[in-house]
N, C-alpha and C positions, 0 to 999 in steps of 0.2 A: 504494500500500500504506500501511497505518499505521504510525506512529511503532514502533520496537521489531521491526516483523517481520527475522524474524531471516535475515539476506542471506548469502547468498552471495559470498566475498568467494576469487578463482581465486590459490590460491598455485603460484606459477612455479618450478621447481629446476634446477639444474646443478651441475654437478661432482659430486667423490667424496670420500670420504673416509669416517672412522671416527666424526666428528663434523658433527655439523651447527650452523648457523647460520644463524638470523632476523631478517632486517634487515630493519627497521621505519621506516618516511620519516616525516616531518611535513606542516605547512605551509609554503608552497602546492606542496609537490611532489611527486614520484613514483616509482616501484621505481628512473628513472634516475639517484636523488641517490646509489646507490648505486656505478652502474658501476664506476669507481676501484676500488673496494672489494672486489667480486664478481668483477671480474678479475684481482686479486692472490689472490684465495683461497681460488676455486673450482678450482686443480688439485689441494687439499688437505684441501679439508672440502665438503662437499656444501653447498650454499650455497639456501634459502628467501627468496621476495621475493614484493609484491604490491603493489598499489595500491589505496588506500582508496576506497570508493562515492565518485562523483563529481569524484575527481582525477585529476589526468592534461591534458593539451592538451583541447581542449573538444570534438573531434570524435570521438578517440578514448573519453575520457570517458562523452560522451550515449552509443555505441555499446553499451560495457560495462555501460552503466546499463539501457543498453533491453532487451540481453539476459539481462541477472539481473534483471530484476524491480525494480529498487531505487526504494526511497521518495524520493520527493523532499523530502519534511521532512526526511532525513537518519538518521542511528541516535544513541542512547549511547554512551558511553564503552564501556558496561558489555557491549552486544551488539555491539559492533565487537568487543571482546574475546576475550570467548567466540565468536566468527565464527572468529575467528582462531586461536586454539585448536583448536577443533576441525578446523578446513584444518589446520594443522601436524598433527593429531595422526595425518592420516588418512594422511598423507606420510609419515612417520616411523613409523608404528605405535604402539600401548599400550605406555607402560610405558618407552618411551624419550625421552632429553632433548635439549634446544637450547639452546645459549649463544646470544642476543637480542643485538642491536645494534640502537640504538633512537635517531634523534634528533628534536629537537622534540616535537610532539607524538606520536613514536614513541617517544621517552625515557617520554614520560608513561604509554603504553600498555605501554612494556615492564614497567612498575612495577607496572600494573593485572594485568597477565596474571601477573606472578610471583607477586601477591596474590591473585587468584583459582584461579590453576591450578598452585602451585608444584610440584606435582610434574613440570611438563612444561620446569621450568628448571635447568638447569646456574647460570650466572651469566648474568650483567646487563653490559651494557656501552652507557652510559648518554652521548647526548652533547647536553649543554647544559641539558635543561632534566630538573630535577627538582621535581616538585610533591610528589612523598614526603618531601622536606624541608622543604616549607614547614610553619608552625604552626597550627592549625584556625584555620579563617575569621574574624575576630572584624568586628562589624556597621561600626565606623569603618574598620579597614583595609581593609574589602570595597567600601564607597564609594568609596574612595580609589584605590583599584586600576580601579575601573570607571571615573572619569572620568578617572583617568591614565593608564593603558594603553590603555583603550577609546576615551581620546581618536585616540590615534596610527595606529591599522588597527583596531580589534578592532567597534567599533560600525558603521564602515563594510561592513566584513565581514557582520555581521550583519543588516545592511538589503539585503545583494547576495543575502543566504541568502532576507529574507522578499519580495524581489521576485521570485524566480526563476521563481515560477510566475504570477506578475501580467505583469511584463515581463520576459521572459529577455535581450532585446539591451541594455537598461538593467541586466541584475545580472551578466551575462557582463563588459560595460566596467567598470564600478566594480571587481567582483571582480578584474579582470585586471591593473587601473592601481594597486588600491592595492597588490596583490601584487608587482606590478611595481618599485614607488618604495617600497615597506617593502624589499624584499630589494637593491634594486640601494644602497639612501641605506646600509643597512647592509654590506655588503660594500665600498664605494667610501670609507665616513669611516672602519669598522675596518680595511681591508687594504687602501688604497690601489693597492698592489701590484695588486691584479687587479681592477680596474677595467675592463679591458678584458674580462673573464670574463661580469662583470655586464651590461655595454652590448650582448655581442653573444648572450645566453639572456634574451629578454626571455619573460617567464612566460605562459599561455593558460591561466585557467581559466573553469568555470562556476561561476555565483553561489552555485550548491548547496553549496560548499565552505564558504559559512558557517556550516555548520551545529555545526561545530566547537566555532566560540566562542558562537553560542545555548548548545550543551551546556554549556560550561565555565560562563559570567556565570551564568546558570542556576544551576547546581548552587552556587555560589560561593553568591550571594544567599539561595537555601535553605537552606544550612547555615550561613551566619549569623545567621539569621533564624527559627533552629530548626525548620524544615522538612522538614530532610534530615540523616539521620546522617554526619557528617564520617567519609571514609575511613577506615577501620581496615587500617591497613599491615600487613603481616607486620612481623616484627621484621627485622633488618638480617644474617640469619644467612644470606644469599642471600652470594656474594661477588662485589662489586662494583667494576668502574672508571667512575669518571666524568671526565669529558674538558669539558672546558668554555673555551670563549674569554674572556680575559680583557680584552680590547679594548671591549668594549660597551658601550653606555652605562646600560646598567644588567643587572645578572644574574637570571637565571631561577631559581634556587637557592638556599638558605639555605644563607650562606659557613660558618657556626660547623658545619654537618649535613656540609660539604665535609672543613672540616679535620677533622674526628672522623672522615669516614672512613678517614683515614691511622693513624688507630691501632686500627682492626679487621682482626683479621686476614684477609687474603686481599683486601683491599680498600683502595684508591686509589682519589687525588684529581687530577689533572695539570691545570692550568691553559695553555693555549697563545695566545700572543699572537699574537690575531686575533678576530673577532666570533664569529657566529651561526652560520654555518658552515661547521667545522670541515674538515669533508671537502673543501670546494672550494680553501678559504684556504687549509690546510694539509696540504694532499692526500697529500706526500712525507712527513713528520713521522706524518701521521696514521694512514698505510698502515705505517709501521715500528714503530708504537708497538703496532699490532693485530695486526702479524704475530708481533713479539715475545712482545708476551703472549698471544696465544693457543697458539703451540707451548711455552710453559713458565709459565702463570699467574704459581703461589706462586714464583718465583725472579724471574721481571719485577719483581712487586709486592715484593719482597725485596730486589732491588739499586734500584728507584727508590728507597725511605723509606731504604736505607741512604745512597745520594748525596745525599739533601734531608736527612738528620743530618751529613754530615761539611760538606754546604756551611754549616750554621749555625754550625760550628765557628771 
């Protein structure tokens, strides 16, 4: 299929409840980065999950890929979106909302989807990477950003994406190994602690999965290059928690966009010591933190900024 046709992407549900919620995985993983998660809180909210075209173990993967149809160039940001959207919507019905749980590039998309589709959002709950914080592309930082991060996975990634279809057993290894040693070197230098976590989930993808970051470098270089109109966010009148590890060796986030969100109402910033992610490293912290605010929002977000003003005290 071409680039953009618009997939089919199977949203999965359990539990009950009065509310529901959309949990949105990143890279390189899948509806499982959730488990923890969806088993703490699905006896109480009806619980939405799914797995992007092409993620997933690689067997399962090519399976779901052969049966929807899916492009092997991959989709947009923009039509993974609206994919997604309209799965929730058809699950949930018209007219009704989801509080999103989003990390990685699920953070990213949860931001997308509140900007394109706010009426199908409650709040955002946002973990690690926010790009709606960052400042429009400007042409020296977009350089900078592509030979420093793209050094580390993102360009390897992107040559696993345009082998895929030339050599799949050459884009499957690369995809797999840098996946592998990005997620394990980050987990084992941030959280030592579970080391043992990372050695024994070594990651299976297909190469397809770099499609990702073609999209992102892409879109990055075009908008600074005035190609492409730089996203136009909604305003921040969404109520938001962001959750982020402060262990890393560098943040995905614009710190000054983080602290400002502790002074909008309905909206938090929490930093937890540990990396990239959150869920695995901080599974017990981070399952208490969501159970809490999700049964009382405004009183969560009300007693954290009140203890982070009497500790400044």
């Amino acid at each position: 299929g071409k680039r953009g046709k618009f997939p089919n992407i199977p949203i999965k549900q359990v539990g009950s409840g009065n509310k529901t919620i959309l949990f949105m995985h990143g890279w390189p993983d899948d509806e499982h980065i959730w488990d923890s998660q969806i088993d703490l809180l699905s006896p109480d909210y009806k619980c939405l999950y799914y797995t992007l075209p092409w993620f997933g173990r690689t067997d399962e993967a090519r399976a779901v890929a052969k049966k929807e149809g899916y492009s092997q160039s991959g989709y947009s940001f923009e039509t993974l979106t609206d994919s997604i959207a309209l799965g929730v919507t058809n699950c949930i019905g018209e007219g009704n909302q989801v509080i999103v749980i989003g990390h990685d590039w699920g953070g990213y998309t949860a931001e997308l989807i509140q900007t394109r589709h706010p009426q199908l959002i409650e709040r955002l709950v946002v973990f690690d990477v926010s790009l709606k914080s960052m400042p429009p592309p400007s042409i020296l930082r977009s350089i900078g950003e592509l030979i420093g991060v793209g050094l580390i996975y993102q360009w390897q990634m992107i040559l696993a994406y345009a082998l895929a279809t030339r050599a799949p057993g050459a884009a499957e290894w690369l995809a797999t190994s840098k996946a592998t040693t990005v997620k394990n070197h980050m987990l084992t230098t941030c959280a030592p602690e579970y080391k043992h976590i990372a050695e024994s989930k070594p990651t299976d993808n297909t190469g397809e999965i770099g499609y990702v970051y073609w999209e992102f470098q892409k879109n990055v270089l075009k908008t600074a290059f005035g190609f492409r109109e730089h996203t136009h966010w909604e305003d921040n009148s969404c109520p938001t928690l962001f959750l982020y590890g402060a262990r890393k060796p560098f943040m995905f986030h614009n710190q000054d966009w983080a602290r400002n969100l502790n002074n909008m109402v309905g909206s938090a910033s929490i930093g937890l010591p540990c990396g990239h992610w959150l869920q695995i490293e901080q599974q017990g912290r981070v399952n208490q933190i969501l159970a809490d605010y999700l049964k009382n929002p405004d009183v969560f977000v009300s007693e954290y900024k009140a203890k982070k003003v009497k500790s400044k005290l």
